[in-house]
NURO-536549 format. One line per field, with one value per residue: residue in one letter; residue number from 1; z, y, x of N, C-alpha, C in turn. Coordinates in Angstrom, 3 decimals. Last residue first. Layout:
N
residu: c(a | ...)
num: c(NUM | ...)
n_z: c(Z | ...)
n_y: c(Y | ...)
n_x: c(X | ...)
ca_z: c(Z | ...)
ca_y: c(Y | ...)
ca_x: c(X | ...)
c_z: c(Z | ...)
c_y: c(Y | ...)
c_x: c(X | ...)
This chain:
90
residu: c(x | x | x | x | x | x | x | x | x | x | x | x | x | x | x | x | x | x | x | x | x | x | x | x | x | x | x | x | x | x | x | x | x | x | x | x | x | x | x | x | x | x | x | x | x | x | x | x | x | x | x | x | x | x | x | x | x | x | x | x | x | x | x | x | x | x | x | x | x | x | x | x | x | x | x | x | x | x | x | x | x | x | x | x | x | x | x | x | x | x)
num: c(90 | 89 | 88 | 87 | 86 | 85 | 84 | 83 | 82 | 81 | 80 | 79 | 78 | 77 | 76 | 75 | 74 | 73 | 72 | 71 | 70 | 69 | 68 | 67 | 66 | 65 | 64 | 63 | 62 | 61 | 60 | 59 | 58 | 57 | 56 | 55 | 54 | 53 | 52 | 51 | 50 | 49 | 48 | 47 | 46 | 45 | 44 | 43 | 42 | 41 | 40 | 39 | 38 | 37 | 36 | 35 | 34 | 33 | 32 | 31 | 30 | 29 | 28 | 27 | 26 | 25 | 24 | 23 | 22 | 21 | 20 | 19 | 18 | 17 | 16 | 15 | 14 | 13 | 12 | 11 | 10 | 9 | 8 | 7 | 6 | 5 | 4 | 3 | 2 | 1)
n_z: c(-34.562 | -34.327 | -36.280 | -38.726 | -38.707 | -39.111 | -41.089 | -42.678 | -41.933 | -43.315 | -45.727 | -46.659 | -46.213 | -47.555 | -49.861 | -50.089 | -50.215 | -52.471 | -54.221 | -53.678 | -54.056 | -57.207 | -57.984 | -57.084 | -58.680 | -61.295 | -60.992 | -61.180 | -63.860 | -65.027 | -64.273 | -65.297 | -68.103 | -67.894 | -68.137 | -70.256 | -71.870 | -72.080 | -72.365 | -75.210 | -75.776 | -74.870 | -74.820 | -71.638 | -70.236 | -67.141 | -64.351 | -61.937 | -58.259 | -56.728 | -53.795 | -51.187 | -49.600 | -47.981 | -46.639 | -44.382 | -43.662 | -41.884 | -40.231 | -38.456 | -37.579 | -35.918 | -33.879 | -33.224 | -31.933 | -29.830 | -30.321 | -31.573 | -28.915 | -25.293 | -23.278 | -22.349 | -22.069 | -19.025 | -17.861 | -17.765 | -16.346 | -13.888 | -12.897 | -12.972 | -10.612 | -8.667 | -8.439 | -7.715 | -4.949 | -4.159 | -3.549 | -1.992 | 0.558 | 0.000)
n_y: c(-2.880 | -1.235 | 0.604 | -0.957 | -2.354 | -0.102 | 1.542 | -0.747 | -0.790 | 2.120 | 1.932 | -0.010 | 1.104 | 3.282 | 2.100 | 0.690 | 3.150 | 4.439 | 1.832 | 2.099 | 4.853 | 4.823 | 2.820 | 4.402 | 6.252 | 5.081 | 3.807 | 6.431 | 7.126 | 5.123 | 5.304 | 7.901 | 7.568 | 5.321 | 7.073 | 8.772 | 6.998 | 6.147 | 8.525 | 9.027 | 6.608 | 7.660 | 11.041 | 13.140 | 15.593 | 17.115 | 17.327 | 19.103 | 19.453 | 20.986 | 21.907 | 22.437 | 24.135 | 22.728 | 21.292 | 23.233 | 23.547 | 21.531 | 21.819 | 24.372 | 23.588 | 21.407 | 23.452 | 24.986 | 22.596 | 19.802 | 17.096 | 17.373 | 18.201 | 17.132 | 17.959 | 15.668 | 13.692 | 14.995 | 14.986 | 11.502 | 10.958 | 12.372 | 10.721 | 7.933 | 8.750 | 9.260 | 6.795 | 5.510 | 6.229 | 6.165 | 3.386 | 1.960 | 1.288 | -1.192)
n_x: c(62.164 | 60.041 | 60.330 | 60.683 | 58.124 | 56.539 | 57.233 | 56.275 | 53.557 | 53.252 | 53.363 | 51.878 | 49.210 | 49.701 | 49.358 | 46.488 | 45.166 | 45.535 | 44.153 | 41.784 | 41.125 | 41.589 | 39.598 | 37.318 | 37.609 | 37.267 | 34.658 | 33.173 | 33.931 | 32.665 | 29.352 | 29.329 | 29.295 | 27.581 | 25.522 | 25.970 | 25.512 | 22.457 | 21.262 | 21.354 | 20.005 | 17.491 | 17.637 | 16.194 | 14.335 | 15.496 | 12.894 | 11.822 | 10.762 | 8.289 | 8.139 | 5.015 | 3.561 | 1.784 | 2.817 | 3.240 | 0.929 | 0.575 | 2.233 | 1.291 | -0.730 | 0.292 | 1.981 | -0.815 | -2.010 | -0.097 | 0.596 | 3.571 | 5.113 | 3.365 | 2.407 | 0.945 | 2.640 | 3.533 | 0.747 | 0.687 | 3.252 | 2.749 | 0.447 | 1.649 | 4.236 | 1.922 | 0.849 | 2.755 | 3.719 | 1.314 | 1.464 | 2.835 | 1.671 | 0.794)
ca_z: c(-35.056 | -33.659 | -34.554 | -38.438 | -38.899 | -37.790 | -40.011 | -42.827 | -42.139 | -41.908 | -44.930 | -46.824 | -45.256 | -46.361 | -49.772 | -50.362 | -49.187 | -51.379 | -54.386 | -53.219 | -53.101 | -56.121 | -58.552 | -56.196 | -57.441 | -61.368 | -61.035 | -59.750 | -62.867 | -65.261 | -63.936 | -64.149 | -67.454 | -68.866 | -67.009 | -68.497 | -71.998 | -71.827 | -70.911 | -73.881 | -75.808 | -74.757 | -75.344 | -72.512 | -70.961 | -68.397 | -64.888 | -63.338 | -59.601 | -57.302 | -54.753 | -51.677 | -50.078 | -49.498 | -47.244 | -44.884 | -44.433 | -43.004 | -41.109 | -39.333 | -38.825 | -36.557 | -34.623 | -33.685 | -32.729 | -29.510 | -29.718 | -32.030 | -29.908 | -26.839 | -23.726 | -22.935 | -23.057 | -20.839 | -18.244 | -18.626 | -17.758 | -14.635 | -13.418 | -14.124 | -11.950 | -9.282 | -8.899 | -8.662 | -6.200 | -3.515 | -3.928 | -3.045 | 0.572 | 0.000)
ca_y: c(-3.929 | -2.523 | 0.812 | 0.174 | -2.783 | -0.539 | 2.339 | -0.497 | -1.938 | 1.527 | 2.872 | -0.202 | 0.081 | 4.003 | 3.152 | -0.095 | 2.050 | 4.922 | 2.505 | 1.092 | 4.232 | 5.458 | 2.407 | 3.050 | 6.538 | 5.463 | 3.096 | 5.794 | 7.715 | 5.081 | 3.956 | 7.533 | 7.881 | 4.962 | 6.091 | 8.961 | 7.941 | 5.300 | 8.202 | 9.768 | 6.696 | 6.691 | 9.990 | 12.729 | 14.344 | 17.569 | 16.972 | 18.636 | 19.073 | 19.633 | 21.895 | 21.620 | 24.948 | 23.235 | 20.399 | 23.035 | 25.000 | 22.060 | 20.714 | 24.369 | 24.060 | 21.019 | 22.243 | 25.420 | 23.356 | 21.690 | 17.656 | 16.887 | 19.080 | 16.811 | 18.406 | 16.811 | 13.755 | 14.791 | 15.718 | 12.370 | 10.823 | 12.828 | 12.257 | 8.154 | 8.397 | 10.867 | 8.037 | 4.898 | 6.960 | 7.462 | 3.790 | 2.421 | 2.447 | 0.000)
ca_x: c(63.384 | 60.877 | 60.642 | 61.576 | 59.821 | 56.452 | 57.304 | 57.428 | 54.383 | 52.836 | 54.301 | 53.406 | 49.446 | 49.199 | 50.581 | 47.424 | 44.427 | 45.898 | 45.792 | 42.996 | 41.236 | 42.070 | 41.056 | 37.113 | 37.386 | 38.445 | 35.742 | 33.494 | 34.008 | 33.851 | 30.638 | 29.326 | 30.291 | 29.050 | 25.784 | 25.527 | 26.540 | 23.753 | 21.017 | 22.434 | 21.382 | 17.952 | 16.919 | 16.690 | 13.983 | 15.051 | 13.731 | 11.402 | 11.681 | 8.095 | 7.873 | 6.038 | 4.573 | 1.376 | 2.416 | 4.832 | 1.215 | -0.202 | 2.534 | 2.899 | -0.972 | -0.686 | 2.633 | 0.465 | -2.535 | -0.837 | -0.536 | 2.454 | 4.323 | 4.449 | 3.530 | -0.230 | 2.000 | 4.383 | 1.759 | -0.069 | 3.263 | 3.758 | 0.386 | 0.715 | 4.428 | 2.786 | -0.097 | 2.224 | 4.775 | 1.972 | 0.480 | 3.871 | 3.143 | 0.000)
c_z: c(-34.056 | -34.033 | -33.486 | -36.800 | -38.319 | -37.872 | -38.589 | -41.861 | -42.161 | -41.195 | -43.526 | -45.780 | -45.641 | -45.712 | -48.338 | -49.947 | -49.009 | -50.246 | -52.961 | -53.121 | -52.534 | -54.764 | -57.185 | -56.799 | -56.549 | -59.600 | -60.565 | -59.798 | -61.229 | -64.114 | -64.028 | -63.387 | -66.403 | -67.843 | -66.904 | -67.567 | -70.761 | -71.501 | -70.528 | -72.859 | -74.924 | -74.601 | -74.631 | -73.468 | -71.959 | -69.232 | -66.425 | -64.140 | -60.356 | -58.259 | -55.124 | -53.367 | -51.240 | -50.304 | -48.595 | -46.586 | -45.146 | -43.881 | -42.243 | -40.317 | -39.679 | -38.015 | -36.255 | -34.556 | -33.596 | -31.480 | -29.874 | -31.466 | -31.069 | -27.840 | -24.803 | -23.458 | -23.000 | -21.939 | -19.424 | -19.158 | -18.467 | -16.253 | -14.010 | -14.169 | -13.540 | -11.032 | -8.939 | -9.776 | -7.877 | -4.880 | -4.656 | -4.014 | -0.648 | 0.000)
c_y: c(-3.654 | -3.377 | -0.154 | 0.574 | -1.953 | -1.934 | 0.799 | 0.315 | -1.559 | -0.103 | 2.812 | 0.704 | -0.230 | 2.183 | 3.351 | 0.837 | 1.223 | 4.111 | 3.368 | 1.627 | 2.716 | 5.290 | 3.649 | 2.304 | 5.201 | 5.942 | 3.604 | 4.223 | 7.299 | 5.690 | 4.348 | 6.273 | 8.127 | 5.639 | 5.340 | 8.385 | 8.479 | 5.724 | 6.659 | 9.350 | 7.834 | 6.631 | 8.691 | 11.394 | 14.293 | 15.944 | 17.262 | 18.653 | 18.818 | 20.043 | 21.095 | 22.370 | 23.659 | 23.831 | 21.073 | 22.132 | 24.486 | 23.044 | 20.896 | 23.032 | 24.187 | 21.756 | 21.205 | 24.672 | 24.184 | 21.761 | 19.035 | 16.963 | 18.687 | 17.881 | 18.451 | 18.240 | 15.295 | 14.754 | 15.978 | 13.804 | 11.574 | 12.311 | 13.082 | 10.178 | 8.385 | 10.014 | 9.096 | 6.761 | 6.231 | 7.232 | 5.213 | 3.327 | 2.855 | 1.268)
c_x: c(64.973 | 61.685 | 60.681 | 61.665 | 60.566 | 57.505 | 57.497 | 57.931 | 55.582 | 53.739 | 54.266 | 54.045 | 50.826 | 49.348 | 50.735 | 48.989 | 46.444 | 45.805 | 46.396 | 43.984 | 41.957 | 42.820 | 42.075 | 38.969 | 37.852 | 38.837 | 37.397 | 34.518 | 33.806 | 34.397 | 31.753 | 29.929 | 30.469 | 29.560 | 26.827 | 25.790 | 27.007 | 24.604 | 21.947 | 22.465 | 22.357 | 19.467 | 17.670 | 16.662 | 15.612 | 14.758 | 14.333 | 12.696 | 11.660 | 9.552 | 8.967 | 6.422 | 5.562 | 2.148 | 2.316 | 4.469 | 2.365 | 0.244 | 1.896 | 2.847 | 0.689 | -1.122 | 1.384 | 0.943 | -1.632 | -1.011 | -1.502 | 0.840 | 3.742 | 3.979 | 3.876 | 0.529 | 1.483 | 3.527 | 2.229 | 0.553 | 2.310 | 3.985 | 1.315 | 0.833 | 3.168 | 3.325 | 0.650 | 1.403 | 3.505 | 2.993 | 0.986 | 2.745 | 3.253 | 0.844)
């Protein structure tokens, strides 16, 4: 029966919160509304077929040459390491 006392502050402190959140108040309710009507929309330009190969060609190439990079630096950065770490214990 003792614990009665924290049961009923813990429910009046959750209602509380809730009646807090700002999904609740009117304010937050028209801000979503207003944010809904302002959208705007991106329009792309149309291209044909074949450019849209050309595109993507050179997007592959271009992250190939990214991803040829990164080894490469991947691979310089573990010699000089290996080799630093010969070097201070040896």
């Amino acid at each position: 029966m003792s614990s009665a006392g924290h049961v009923f502050d813990m429910i009046r402190r959750l209602r509380g919160n809730r009646a807090q959140l700002t999904s609740n108040k009117e304010g937050f309710r028209d801000h979503i509304q207003i944010k809904e009507k302002r959208r705007t929309f991106v329009r792309f330009k149309k291209i044909s077929k074949e450019e849209m190969k050309e595109v993507k060609e050179h997007i592959r190439t271009k992250a190939r040459r990214e991803r040829r990079r990164y080894y490469i630096a991947s691979i310089v950065v573990s010699i000089i390491l290996i080799v630093a770490l010969i070097l201070i214990f040896k």
